[in-house]
VEXDO-794046 format. One record per residue (C-alpha): residue in one letter; x negated, y, z negated. Coordinates in steps of 0.1 Angstrom, whole numbers, padded with zeros to 4 digits, always signed. Each point is the difference from the previous one (the first is absolute). Layout:
<nodes>
AXYZ...
</nodes>
This chain:
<nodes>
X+0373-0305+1241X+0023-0028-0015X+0024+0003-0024X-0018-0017-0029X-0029+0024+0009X+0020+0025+0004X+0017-0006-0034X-0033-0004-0017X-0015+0032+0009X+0032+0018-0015X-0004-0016-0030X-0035+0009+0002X+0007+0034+0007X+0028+0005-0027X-0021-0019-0025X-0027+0029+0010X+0026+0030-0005X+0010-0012-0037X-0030-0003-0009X-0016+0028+0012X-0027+0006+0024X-0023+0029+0010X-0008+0026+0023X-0015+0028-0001X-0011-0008-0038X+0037-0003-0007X+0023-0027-0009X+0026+0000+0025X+0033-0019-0014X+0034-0008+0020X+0022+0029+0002X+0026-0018-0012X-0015+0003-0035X-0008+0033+0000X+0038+0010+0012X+0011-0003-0031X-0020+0022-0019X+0024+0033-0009X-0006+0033+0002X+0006+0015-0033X+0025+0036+0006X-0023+0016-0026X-0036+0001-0005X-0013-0006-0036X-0030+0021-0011X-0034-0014+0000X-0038+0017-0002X-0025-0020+0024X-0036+0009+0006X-0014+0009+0034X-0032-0013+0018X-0015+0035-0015X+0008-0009-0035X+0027+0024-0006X+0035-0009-0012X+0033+0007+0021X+0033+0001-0018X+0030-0002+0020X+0021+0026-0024X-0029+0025+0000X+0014+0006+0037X+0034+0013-0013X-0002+0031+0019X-0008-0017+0036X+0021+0006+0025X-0006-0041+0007X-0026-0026-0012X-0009-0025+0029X-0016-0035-0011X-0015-0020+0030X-0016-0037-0011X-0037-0005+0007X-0020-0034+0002X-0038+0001+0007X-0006-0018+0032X+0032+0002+0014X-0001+0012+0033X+0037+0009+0002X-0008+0025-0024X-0027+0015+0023X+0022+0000+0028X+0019+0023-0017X-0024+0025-0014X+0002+0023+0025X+0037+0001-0006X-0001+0001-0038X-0029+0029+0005X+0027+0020+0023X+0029-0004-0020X-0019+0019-0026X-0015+0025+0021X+0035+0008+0008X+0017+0005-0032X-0038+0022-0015X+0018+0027-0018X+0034-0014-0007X-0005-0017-0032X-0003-0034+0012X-0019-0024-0019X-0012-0027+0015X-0019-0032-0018X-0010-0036+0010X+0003-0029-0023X-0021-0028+0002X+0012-0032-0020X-0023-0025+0011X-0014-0028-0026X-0034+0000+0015X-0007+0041+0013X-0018+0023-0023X-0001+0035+0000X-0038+0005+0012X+0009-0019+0029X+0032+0017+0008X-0019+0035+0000X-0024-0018+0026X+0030-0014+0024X+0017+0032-0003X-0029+0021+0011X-0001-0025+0030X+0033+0002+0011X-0006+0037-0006X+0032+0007-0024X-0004+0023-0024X+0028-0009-0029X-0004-0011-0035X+0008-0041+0001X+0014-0012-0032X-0013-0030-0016X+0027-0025-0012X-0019-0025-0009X+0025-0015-0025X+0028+0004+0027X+0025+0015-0019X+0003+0028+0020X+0003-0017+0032X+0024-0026-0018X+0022+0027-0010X+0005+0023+0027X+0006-0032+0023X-0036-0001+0021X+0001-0031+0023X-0024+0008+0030X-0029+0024+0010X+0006+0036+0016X+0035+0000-0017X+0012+0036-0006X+0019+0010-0029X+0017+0033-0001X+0009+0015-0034X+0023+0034-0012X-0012+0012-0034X+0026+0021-0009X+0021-0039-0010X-0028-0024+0014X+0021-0018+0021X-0023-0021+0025X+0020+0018+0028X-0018-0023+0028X-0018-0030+0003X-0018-0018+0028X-0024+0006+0033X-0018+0034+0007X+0022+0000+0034X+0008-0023+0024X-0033-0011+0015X-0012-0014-0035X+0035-0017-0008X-0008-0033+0018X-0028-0028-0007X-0023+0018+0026X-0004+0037-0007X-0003+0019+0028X-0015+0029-0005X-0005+0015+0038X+0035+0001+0007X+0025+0028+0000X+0017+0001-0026X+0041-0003-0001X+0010+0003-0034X-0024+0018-0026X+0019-0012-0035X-0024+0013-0025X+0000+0035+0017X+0037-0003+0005X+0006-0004-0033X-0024+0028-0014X+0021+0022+0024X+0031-0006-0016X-0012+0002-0035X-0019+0037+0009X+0032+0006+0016X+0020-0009-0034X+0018-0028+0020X+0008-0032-0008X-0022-0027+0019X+0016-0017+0025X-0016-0035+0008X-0015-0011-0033X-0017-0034+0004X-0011-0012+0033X-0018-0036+0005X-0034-0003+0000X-0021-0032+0013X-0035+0011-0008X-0020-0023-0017X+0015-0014-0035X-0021+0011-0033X+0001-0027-0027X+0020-0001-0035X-0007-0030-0015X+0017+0013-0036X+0031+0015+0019X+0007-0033+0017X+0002-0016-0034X+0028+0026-0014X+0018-0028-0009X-0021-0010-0027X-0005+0035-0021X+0028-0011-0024X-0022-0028-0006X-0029+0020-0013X-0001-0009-0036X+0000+0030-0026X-0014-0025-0029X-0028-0016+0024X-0009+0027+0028X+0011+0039-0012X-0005+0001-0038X-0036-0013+0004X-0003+0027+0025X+0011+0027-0020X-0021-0012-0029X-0029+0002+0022X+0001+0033+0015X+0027+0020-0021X+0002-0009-0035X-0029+0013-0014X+0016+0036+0009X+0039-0011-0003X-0009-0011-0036X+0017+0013-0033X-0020+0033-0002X-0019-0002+0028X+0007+0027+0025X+0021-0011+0020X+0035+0014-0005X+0011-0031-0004X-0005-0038-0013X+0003-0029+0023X+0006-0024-0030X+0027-0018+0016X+0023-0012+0032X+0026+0026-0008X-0020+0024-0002X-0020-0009+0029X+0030-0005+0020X+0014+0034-0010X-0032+0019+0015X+0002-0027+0027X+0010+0027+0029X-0027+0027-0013X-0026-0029+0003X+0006-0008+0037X-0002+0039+0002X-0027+0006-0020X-0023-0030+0023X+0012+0012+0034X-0006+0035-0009X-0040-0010-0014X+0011+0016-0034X-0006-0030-0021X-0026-0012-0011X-0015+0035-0002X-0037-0009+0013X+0003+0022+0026X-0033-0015+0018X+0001-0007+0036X+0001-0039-0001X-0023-0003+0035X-0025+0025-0014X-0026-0019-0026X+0008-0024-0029X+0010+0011-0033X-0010-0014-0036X+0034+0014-0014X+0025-0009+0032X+0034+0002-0007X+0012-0007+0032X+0024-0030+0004X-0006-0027+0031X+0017+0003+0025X+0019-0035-0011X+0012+0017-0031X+0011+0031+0013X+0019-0019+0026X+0018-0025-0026X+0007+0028-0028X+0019+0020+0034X+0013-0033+0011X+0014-0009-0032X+0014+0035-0007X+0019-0002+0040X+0013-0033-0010X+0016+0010-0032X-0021-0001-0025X+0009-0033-0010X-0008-0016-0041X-0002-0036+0013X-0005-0025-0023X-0036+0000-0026X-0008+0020-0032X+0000+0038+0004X-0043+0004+0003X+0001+0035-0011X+0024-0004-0033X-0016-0024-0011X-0033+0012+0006X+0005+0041-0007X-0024+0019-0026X-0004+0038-0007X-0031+0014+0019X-0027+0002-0023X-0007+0033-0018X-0033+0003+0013X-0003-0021+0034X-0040-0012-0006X+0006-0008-0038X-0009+0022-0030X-0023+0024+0006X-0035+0005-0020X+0010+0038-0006X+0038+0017+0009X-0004+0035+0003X+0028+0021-0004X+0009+0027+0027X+0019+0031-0018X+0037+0003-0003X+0013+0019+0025X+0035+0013+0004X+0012+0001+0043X+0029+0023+0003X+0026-0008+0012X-0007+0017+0034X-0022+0027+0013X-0036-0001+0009X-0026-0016-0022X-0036+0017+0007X-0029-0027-0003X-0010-0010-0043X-0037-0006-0005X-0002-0014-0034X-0041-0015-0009X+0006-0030-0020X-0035-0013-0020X-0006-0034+0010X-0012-0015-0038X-0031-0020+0009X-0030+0006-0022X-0021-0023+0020X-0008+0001+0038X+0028-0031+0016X+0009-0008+0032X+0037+0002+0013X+0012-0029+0021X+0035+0008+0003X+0025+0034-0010X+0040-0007+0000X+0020+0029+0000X+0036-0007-0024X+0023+0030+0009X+0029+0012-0027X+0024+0012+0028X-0006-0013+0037X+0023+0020+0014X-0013+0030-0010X-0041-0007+0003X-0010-0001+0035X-0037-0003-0005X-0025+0001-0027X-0037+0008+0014X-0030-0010-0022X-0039+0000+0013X+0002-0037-0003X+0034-0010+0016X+0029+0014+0012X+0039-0011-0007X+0030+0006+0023X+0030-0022+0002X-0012-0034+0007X-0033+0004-0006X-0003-0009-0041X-0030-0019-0002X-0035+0002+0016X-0021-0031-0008X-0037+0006+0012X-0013-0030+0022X-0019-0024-0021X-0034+0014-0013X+0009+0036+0005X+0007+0022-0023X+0001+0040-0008X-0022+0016-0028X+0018+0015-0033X-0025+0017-0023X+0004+0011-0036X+0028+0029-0005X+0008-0001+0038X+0026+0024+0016X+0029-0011+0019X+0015+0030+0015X+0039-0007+0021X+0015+0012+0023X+0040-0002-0007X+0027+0004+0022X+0032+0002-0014X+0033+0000+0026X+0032+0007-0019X+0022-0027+0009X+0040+0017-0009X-0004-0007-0039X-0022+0015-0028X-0026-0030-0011X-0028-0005-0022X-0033-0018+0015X-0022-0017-0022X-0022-0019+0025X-0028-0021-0013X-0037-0009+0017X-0014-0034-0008X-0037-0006+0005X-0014-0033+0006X-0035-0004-0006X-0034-0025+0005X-0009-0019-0033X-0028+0018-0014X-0027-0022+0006X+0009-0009+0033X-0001+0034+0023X+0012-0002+0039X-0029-0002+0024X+0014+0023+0026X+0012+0035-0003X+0034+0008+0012X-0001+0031+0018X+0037+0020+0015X-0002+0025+0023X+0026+0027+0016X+0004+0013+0034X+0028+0027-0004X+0007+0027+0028X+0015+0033-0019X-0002+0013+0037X+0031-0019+0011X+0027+0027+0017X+0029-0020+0010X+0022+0021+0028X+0037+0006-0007X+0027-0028+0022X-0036-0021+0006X+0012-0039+0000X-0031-0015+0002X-0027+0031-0013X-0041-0019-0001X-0027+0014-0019X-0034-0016-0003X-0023-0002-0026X-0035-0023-0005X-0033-0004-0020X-0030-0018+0010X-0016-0024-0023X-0040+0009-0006X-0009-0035-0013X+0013-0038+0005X+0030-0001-0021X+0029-0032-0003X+0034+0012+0004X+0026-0015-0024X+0034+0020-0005X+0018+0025+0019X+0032+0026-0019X+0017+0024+0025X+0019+0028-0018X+0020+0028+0013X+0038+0014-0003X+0036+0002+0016X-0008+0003+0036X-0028-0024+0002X+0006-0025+0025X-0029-0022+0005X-0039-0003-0009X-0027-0013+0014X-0035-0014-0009X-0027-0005+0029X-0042-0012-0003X-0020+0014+0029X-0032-0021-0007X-0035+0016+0016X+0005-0011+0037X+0032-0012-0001X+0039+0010+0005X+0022+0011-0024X+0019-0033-0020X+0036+0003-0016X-0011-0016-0032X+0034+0017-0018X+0036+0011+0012X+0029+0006-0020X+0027+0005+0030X+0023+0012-0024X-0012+0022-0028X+0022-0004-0029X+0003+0032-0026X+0011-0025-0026X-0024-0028+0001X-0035+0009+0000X-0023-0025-0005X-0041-0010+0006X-0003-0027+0024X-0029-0024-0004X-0019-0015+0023X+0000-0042+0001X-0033+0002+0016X-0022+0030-0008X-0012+0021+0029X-0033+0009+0004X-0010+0040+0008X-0039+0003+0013X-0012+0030-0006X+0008+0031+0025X+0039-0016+0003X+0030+0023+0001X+0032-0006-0019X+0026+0015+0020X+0035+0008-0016X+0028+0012+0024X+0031+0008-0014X+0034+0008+0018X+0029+0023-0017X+0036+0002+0010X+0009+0035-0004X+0036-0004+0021X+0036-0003-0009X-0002-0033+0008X-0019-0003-0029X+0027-0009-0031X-0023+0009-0031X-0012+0035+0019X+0005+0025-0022X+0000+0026+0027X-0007-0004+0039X-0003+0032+0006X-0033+0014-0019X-0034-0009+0012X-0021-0024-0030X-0032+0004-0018X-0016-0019-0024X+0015+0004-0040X+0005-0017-0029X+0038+0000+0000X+0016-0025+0019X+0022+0021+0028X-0039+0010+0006X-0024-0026+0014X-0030-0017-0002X-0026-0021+0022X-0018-0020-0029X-0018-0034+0003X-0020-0021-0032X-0022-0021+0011X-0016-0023-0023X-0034-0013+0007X-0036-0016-0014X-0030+0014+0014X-0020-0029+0013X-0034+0003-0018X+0017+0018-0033X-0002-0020-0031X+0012+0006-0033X-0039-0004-0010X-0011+0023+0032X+0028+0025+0004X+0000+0027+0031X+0017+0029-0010X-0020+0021+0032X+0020-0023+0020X+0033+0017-0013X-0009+0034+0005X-0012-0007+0036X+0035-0016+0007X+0018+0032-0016X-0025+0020+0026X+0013-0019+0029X+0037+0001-0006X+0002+0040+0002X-0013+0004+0038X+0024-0032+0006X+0029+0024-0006X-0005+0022+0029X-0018-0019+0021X+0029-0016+0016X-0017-0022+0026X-0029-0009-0024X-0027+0008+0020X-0023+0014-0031X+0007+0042+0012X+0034+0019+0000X+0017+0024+0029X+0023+0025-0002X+0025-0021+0019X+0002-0021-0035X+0005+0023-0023X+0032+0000-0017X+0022+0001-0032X-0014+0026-0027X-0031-0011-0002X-0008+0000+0037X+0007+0035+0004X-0015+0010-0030X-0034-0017+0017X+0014+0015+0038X-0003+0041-0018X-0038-0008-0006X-0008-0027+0024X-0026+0023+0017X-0017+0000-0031X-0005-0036-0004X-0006-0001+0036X-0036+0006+0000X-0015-0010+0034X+0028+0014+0010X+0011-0028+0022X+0038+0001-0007X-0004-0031-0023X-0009-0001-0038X-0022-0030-0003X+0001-0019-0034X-0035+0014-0005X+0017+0034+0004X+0026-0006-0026X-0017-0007-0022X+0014+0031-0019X+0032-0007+0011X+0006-0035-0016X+0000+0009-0037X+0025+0027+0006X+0018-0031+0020X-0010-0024-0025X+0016+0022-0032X+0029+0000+0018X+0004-0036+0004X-0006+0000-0037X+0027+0026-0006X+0026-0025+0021X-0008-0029-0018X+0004+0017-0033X+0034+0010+0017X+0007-0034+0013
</nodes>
């Protein structure tokens, strides 16, 4: 080759590395440019989801002996050449408290399709998704199969690079011996409460792209005025308001500024906004989530300062009070009695019955719940909505509304939770209703399926029960409200159409005690007749756990909130239900179906021994025989049938209690 050829194609070649080209569906960037990226000496918290739907948080794992972080990149076959090796390294530390997670911060992998390449590669590990890169920004991620190594007890990132030798250079090698085993080394020392001795070694694998990193330069550029206030007026404001409730206002830079290091927290952590939805699982009417572009410039912003910049302070100029009711004045406020919440101590359940003054049949459209003392109400049940922190106002979709005849009781269900002060509650309910002459068309129908079975075991991290119902008629789904207590972790909502498999239709990763809001669907989901609505919920009932009351003590379903619950609203229409031909047979059918659905645990319509549990299961298991009339070691749903009201009036009692 001559020289100009010669010079040409390492021009060409160079050109290509800047840029960026691909293989094995990465982008593969000179190693020149990833060399500078720094390993940080601490790792800063952060909750990610995994390919499952359940959330990770790095500081939950205080008590590890080590946390190990290895970088994943769908189609990257460096990452299945080492597989095997990832799979062994945690075979060899089962039982010593090692925790071991992937991360994947690819702009173009999704978690569906993660679960599918990991069950190729046959790796069993949760892979985080990082879609907003923040994590992998952070903790100094520049190529695929990069293994991070991580003590708790100060979170020092105590080593950083390949697996071991064979998967250090561009080539993995998987099928030779290996020389130098660094992760393992390293978990060694730190079991052996030494200090790690080699603590970054280079790694050539394949390079994973960070187009915001490699602009780092420009974050003090990020304009306040411009680009973050109008973010924070988009997606905070309306709680960060002047009585909202939020603890505090964002009403201004300073003030902004001076929470600046909690909101970098509070993003990388998934605390705020508090829609605690699984972003990849179904669209949401009421999504709070930010984009991805605004939780990367708010972070961005906050790493590079927080700088004012130049431009008129958006949120100064712009603040307002939140509005004392949220959906405007209400066509009848009624009031909730006083009631006085120590100071401490245990509050049992108040059931006041407040008479709803209607002298004429209307029809509600929406209920807004305006609480005295939010600290001390955690929830306020009524038959027609249900308020918990975050959750104020149910608007019924258009043309549905629920029926209020003349001198119509409201009965609540209050629960109070003394908060370190004596305070007075004097929480309002504001009805919203159809004009009179123009009634809804549709009937809005809500629905519960609760499990007072639960029994969570004592130290259980990650403790499932089940619990489903099967719809009798064609029904459209519209809302889903999760509710349960301290060690809740997650929840989730699947539809097993007739024939089909079971869909994930809703997932909070992350339960949240203090935010407990309904979740509407964008689009509507349609429910033929002989579905079942399954609801799995997971508890964490270990010390891990920082808002578990007691590790120690098995669980079972109460009304207080170191007790627990397994309770699911779903609000519906029934498909051929109109206000002018209403079903009510349809309701009562459903509330038949839902009992059986609490010990039949692998909904095949008849119930075994083997899935039996909690009190009600061995209150059935003492006179199963009895049920059991063909004596076939199964009671059918035909044979039940005496069975499901005693079921069903428990239900009833748990709601009541809820």
């Amino acid at each position: 080759m001559n020289k100009k050829l010669m010079a040409l194609a390492l021009a060409t070649v160079a050109a290509g590395a800047l840029a960026g080209v691909t293989a094995y569906g990465q982008t593969i960037r000179n190693a020149a440019i990833v060399t500078d990226v720094k390993v940080p000496v601490k790792a800063d918290n952060f909750r990610l989801v995994d390919q499952y739907s359940k959330a990770h948080e790095l500081y939950y794992f205080k008590n590890s002996a080590a946390v190990v972080i290895i970088t994943q990149a769908n189609g990257a076959q460096y990452v299945k050449d080492a597989a095997p090796a990832i799979k062994a390294l945690k075979d060899k530390y089962a039982g010593q408290d090692v925790t071991f997670l992937m991360l994947n911060s690819s702009l173009t992998d999704n978690p569906k399709a993660v679960a599918a390449e990991m069950k190729k590669i046959g790796l069993d590990l949760p892979v985080l998704t990082d879609d907003a890169q923040l994590v992998g920004e952070s903790l100094g991620v520049t190529r695929v199969a990069q293994a991070f190594v991580i003590q708790p007890k100060t979170w020092s990132v105590v080593y950083s690079g390949p697996i071991d030798d064979r998967f250090a250079g561009a080539t993995a090698k998987p099928n030779a011996p290996v020389k130098t085993a660094y992760v393992a080394n390293a978990l060694d020392n730190l079991i052996a409460g030494k200090s790690v001795a080699v603590s970054t070694v280079q790694i050539d694998s394949p390079a994973l792209s960070f187009p915001k990193r490699d602009r780092q330069a420009e974050f003090s550029k990020i304009s306040y005025s411009k680009e973050i206030a109008p973010i924070l007026a988009k997606n905070c404001v309306s709680c960060h308001a002047e009585g909202g409730i939020a603890p505090f206002a964002m009403n201004s830079y300073e003030t902004v500024r001076g929470f600046a290091p909690m909101i970098r927290e509070a993003i990388r952590t998934d605390r705020m906004p508090p829609f605690n939805a699984d972003p990849h699982v179904g669209a949401f009417k009421n999504n709070m989530n930010m984009s991805n572009s605004d939780l990367q410039t708010l972070v961005h912003w906050v790493e590079a300062g927080a700088p004012r910049g130049d431009g008129e302070d958006y949120l100064k100029v712009n603040a307002k009070a939140a509005p004392v009711w949220e959906l405007g004045e209400p066509d009848i406020i009624m009031d909730v009695p006083k009631f006085t919440i120590p100071a401490s101590g245990v509050v049992e359940y108040e059931r006041p019955v407040l008479n709803i003054p209607v002298t004429e049949t209307r029809w509600l459209r929406a209920i807004t719940f305006n609480i005295g003392q939010r600290k001390g109400v955690h929830h306020i049940v009524a038959p027609m909505a249900e308020y918990a922190v975050g959750a104020e106002s149910q608007v019924f979709p258009e043309g549905q509304g629920m029926e209020i005849t003349p001198n119509m009781k409201m009965p609540l269900s209050m629960h109070y939770t003394p908060f370190g002060k004596e305070a007075v509650d004097d929480s309002k309910i504001g009805l919203y209703f159809f004009p009179k002459d123009k009634p809804p068309e549709i009937i809005r129908r809500h629905f519960v399926i609760a499990n007072p079975n639960i029994e969570i075991l004592a130290n259980a991290p990650r403790h499932q029960e089940v619990a489903h119902t099967t719809f009798p008629r064609d029904a459209t789904m519209y809302s889903l409200l999760y509710h349960g207590h301290y060690r809740t972790e997650n929840s989730q909502v699947f539809l097993k159409k007739p024939g089909g498999q079971e869909e994930l239709i809703g997932s909070l990763p992350k339960f949240d005690f203090n935010w407990q809001r309904g979740y509407y669907f964008e689009k509507p989901i349609d429910v033929p007749a002989g579905s079942i609505l399954i609801t799995r919920y997971e508890w964490d009932n270990s010390k891990n756990n920082p808002a578990n009351p007691d590790p120690t003590k098995n669980v079972l379903w109460g009304e207080q909130s170191w007790e627990e619950m397994q309770y699911t609203v779903v609000g519906f229409t029934w498909k051929d239900e109109t206000v002018a031909n209403p079903k009510p047979e349809y309701m009562k059918e459903l509330n038949n179906s839902r009992a059986l659905g609490l010990l039949d645990l692998n909904y095949d319509g008849q119930i075994a021994k083997t899935e039996l549990r909690g009190r009600g299961g061995q209150a059935v298991l003492a006179k199963f025989d009895t049920f059991d009339t063909d004596k076939n070691g199964l009671i059918s749903e035909t044979e039940a049938a005496s069975l499901l009201p005693v079921l069903n009036r428990r239900i009833t009692e748990a709601e009541e209690n809820r």
